[in-house]
Biopython code that builds the backbone (N, CA, C, O; Angstrom):
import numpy as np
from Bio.PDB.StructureBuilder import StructureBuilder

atoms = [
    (1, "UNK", "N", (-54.749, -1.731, 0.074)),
    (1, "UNK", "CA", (-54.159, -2.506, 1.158)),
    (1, "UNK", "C", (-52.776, -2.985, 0.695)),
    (1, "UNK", "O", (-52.519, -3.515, -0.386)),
    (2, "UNK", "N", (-51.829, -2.677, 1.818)),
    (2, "UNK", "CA", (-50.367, -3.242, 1.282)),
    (2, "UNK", "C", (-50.421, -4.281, 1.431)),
    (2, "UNK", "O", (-51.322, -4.780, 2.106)),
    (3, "UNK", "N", (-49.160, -5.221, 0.659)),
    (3, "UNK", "CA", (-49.256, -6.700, 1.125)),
    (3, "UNK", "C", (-48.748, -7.175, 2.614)),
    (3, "UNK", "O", (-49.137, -8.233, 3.109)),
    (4, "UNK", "N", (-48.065, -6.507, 3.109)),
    (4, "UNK", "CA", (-47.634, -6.642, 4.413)),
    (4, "UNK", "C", (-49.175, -6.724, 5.595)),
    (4, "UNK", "O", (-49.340, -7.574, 6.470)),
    (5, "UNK", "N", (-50.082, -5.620, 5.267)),
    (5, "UNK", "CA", (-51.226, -5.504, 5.681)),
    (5, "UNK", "C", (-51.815, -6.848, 5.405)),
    (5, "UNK", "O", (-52.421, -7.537, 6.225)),
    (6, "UNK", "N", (-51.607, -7.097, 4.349)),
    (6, "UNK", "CA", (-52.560, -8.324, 3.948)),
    (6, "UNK", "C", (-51.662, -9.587, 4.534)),
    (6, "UNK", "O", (-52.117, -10.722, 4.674)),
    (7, "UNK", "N", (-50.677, -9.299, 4.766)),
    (7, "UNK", "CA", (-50.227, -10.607, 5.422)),
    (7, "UNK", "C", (-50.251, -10.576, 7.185)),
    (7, "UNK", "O", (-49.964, -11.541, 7.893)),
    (8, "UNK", "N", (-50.544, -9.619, 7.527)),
    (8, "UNK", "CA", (-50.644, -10.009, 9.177)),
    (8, "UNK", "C", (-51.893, -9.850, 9.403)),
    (8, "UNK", "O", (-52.104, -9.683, 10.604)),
    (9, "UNK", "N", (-52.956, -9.826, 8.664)),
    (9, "UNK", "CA", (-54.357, -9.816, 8.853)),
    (9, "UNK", "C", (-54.317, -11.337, 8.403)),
    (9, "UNK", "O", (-54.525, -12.117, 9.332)),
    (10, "UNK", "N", (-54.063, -11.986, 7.006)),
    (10, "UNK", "CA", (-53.623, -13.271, 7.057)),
    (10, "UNK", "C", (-53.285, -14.249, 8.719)),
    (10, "UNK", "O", (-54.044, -14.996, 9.337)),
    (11, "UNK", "N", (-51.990, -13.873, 8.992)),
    (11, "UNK", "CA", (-51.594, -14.447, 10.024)),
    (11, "UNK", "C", (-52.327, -14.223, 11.402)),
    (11, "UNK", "O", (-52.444, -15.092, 12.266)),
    (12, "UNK", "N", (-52.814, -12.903, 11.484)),
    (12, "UNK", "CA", (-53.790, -12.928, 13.141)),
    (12, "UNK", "C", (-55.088, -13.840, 12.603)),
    (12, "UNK", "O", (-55.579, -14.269, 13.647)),
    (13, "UNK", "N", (-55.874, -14.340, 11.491)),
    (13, "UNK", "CA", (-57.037, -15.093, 11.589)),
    (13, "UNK", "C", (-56.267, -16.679, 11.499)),
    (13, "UNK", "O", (-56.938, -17.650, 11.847)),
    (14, "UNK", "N", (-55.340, -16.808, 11.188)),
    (14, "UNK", "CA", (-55.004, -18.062, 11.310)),
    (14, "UNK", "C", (-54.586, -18.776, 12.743)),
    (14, "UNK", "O", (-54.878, -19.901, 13.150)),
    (15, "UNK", "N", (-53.816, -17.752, 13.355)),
    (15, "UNK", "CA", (-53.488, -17.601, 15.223)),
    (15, "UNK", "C", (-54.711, -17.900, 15.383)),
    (15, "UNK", "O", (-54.863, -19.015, 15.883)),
    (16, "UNK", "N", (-56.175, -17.023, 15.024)),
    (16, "UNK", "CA", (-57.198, -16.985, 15.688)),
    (16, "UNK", "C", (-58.352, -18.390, 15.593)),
    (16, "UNK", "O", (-59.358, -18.710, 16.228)),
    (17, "UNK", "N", (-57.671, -18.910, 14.577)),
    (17, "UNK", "CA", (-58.356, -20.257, 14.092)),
    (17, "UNK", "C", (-58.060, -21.446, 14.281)),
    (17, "UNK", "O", (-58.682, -22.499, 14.141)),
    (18, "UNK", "N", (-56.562, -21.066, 14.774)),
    (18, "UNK", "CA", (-55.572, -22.603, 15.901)),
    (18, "UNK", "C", (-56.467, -21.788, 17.145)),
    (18, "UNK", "O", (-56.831, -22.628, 17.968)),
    (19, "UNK", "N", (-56.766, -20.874, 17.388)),
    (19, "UNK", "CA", (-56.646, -21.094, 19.284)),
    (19, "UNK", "C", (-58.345, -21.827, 19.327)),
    (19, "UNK", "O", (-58.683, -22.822, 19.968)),
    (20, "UNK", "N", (-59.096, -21.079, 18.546)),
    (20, "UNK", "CA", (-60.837, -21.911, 18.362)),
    (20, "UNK", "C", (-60.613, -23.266, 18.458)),
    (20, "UNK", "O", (-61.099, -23.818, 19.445)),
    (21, "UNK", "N", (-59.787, -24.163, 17.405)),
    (21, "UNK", "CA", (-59.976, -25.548, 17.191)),
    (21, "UNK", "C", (-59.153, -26.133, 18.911)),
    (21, "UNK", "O", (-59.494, -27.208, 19.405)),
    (22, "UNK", "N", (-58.358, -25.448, 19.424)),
    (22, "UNK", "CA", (-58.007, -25.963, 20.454)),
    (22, "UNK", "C", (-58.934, -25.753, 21.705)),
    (22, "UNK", "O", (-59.234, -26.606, 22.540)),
    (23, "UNK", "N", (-59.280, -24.580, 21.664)),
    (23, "UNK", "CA", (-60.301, -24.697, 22.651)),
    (23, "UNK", "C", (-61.503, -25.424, 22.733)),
    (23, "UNK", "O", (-62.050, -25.739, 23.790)),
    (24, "UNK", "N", (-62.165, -25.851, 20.877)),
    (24, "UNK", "CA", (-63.005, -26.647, 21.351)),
    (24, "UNK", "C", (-62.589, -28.234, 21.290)),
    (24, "UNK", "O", (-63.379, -29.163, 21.459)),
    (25, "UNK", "N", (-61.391, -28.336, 21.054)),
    (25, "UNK", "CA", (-60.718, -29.478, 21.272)),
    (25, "UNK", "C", (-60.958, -29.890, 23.117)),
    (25, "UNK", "O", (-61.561, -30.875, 23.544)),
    (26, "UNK", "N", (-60.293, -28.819, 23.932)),
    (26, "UNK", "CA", (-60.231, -29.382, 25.040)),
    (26, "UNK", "C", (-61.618, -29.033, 25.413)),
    (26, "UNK", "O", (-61.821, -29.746, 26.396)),
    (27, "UNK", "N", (-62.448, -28.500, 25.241)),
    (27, "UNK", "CA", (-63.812, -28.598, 25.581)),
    (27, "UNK", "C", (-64.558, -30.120, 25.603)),
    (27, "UNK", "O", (-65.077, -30.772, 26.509)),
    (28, "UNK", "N", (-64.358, -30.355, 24.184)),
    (28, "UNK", "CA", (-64.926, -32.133, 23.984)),
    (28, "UNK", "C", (-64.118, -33.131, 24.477)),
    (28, "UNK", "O", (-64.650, -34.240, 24.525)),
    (29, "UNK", "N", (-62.834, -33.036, 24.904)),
    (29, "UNK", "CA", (-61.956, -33.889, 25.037)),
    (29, "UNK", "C", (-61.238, -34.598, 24.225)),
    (29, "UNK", "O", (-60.613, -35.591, 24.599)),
    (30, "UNK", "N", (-61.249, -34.177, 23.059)),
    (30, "UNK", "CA", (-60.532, -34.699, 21.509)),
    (30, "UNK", "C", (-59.096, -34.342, 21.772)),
    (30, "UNK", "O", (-58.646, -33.357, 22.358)),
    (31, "UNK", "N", (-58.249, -35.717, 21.010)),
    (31, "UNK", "CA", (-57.033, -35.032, 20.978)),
    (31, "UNK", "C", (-56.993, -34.236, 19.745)),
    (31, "UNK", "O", (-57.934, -34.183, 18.953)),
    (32, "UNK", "N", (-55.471, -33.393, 19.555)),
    (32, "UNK", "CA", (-54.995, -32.810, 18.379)),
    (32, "UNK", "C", (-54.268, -33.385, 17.797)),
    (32, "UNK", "O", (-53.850, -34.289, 18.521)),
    (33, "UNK", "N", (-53.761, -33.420, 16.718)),
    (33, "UNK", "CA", (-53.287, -34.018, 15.560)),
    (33, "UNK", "C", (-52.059, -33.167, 14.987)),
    (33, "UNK", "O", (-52.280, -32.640, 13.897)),
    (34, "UNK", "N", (-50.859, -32.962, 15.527)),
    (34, "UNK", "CA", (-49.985, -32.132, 15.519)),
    (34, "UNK", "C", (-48.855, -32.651, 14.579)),
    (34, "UNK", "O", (-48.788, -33.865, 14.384)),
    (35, "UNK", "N", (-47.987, -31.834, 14.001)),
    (35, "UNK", "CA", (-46.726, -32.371, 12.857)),
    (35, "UNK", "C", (-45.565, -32.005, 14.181)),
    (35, "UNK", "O", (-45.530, -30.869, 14.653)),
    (36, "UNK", "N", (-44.571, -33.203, 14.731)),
    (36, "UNK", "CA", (-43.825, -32.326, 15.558)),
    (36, "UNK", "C", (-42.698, -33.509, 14.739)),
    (36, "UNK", "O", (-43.113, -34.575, 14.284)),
    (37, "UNK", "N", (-41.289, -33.090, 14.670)),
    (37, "UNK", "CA", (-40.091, -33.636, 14.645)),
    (37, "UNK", "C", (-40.711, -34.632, 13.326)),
    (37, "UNK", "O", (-40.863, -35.838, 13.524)),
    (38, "UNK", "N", (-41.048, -34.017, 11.990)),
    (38, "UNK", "CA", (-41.488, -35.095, 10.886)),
    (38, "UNK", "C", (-42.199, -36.009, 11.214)),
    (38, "UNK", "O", (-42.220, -36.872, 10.336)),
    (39, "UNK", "N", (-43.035, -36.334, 12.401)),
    (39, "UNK", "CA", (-43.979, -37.041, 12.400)),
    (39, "UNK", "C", (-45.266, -36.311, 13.216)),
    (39, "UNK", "O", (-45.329, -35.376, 14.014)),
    (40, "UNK", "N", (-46.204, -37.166, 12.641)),
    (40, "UNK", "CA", (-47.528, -36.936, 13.318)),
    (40, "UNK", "C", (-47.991, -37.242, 14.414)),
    (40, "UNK", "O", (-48.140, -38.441, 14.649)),
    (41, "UNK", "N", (-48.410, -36.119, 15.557)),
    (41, "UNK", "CA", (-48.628, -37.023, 16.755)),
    (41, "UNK", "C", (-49.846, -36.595, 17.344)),
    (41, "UNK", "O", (-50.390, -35.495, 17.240)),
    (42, "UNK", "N", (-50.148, -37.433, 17.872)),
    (42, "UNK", "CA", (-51.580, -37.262, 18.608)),
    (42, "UNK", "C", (-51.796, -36.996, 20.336)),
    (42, "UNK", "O", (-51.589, -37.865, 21.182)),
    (43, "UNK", "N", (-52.217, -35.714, 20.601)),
    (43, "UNK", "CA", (-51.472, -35.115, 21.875)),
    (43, "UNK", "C", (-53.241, -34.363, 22.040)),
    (43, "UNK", "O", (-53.989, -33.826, 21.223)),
    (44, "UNK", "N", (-53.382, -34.743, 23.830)),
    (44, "UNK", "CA", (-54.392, -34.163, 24.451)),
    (44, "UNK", "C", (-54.697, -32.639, 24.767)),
    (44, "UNK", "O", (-54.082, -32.110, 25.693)),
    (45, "UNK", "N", (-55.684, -31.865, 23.985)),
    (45, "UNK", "CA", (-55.562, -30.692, 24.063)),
    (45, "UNK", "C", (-55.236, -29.949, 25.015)),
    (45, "UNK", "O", (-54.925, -28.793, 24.730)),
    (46, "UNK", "N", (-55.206, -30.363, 26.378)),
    (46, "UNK", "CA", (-54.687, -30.022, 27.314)),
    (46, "UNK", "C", (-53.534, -30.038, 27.843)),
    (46, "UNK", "O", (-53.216, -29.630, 28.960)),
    (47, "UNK", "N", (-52.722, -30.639, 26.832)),
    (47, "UNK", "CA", (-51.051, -30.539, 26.920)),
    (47, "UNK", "C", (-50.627, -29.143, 26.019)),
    (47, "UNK", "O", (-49.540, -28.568, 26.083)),
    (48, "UNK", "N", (-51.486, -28.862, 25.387)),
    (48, "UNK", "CA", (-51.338, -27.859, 24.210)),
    (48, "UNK", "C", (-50.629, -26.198, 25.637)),
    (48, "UNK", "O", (-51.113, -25.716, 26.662)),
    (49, "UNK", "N", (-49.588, -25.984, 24.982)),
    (49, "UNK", "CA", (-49.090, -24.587, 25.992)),
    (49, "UNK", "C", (-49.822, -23.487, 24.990)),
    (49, "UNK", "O", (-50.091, -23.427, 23.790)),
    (50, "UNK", "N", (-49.959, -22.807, 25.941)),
    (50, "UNK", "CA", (-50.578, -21.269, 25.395)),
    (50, "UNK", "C", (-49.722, -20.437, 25.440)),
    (50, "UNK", "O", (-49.195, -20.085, 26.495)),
    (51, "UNK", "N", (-49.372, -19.881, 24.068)),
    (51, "UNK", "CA", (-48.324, -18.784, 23.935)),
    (51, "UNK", "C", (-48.996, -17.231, 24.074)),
    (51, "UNK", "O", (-50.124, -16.838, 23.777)),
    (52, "UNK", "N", (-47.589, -16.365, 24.771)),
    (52, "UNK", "CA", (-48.031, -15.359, 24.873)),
    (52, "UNK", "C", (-47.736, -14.367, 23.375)),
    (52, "UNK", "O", (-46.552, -14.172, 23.100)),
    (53, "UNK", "N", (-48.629, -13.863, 22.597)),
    (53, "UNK", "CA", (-48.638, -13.076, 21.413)),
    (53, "UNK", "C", (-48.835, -11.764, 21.590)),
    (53, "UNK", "O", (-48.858, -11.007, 20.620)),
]
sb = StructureBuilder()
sb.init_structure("model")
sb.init_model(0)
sb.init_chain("A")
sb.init_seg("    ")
for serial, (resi, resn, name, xyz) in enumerate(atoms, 1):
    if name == "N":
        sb.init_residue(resn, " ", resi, " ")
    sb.init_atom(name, np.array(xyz, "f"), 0.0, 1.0, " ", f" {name:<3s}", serial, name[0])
structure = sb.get_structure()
């Protein structure tokens, strides 16, 4: 396996492991716990935008 291989198999389970915690975020109604502009903020999973990949 090249490392390039190994790095976007890396990066698609990590994509795939933010979109899980958000979905069952807005499932329970929990907020998320996000790093935006050097601080930490606490934002309703349902503000969360869904990017197209």
């Amino acid at each position: 396996m090249t490392k390039k291989t190994l790095q976007l198999k890396a990066i698609k389970a990590l994509k795939e492991a933010v979109r899980k915690v958000v979905e069952e975020h807005k499932h329970s109604g929990r907020r998320l716990v996000v790093w935006r502009n050097g601080k930490l903020m606490r934002i309703p999973a349902s503000q969360v935008l869904r990017k197209a990949n």
